[in-house]
N, C-alpha and C positions, 0 to 999 in steps of 0.2 A: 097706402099701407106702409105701416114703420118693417123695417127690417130685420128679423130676430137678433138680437147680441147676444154673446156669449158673457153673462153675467158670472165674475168667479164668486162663491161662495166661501166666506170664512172656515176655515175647519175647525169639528169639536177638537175639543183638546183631547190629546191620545188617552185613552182608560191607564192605569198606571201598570205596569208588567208586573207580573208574578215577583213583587218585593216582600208581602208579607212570609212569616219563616211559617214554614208547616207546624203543621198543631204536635203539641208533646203527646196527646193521646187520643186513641177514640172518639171517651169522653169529652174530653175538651171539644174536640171535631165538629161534633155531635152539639154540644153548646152553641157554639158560635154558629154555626148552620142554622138553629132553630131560632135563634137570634137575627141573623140576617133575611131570614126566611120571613120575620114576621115585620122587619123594616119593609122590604120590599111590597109584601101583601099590604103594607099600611095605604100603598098610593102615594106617599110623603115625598118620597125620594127625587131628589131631578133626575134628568134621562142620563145621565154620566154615570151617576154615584149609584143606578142602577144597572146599567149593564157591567161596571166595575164588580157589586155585587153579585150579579148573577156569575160571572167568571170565577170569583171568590168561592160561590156557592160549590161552581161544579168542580173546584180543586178540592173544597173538603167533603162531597160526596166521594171522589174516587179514591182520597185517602179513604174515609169511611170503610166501605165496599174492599179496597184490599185487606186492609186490617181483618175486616171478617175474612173472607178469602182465608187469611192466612191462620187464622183461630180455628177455623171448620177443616183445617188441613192439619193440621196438629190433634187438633179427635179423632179425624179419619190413623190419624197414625196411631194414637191410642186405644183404637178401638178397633186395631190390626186389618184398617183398609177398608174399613163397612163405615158408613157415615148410619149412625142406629138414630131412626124417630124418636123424638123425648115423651117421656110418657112420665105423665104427674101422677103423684104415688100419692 
């Protein structure tokens, strides 16, 4: 019986940090997210430049997400603290 060795494995190369600059808008957010969204669902991607993306993804969801946050907080204050159902006229 051979002996088990402890074989070192190469490492991937590190995902890159949070260098891209956050998005100038929502909209913009909202692009690039449906964009990267639909690179990923391609299958295309090698396993880096996908979980790079998926990290990418989840910093312009919770931009996303606070931006409304903060728009549905501003009607609540315009609308004197009731957040009112929309209702199409």
């Amino acid at each position: 019986m051979r002996p088990w060795r402890c074989v070192s494995m190469a490492k991937a190369p590190a995902a890159p940090s949070s260098t891209q600059p956050d998005p100038v808008s929502y909209e913009a957010a909202l692009e690039e997210l449906e964009q990267l969204v639909g690179r990923i669902e391609s299958g295309q991607l090698p396993l880096d430049q996908m979980l790079a993306g998926y990290q990418r993804g989840a910093v312009l969801l919770n931009f996303c997400r606070a931006r409304l946050e903060a728009v549905q907080d501003q009607i609540k204050v315009l609308d004197e603290g009731a957040l009112q159902p929309w209702v199409q006229e």
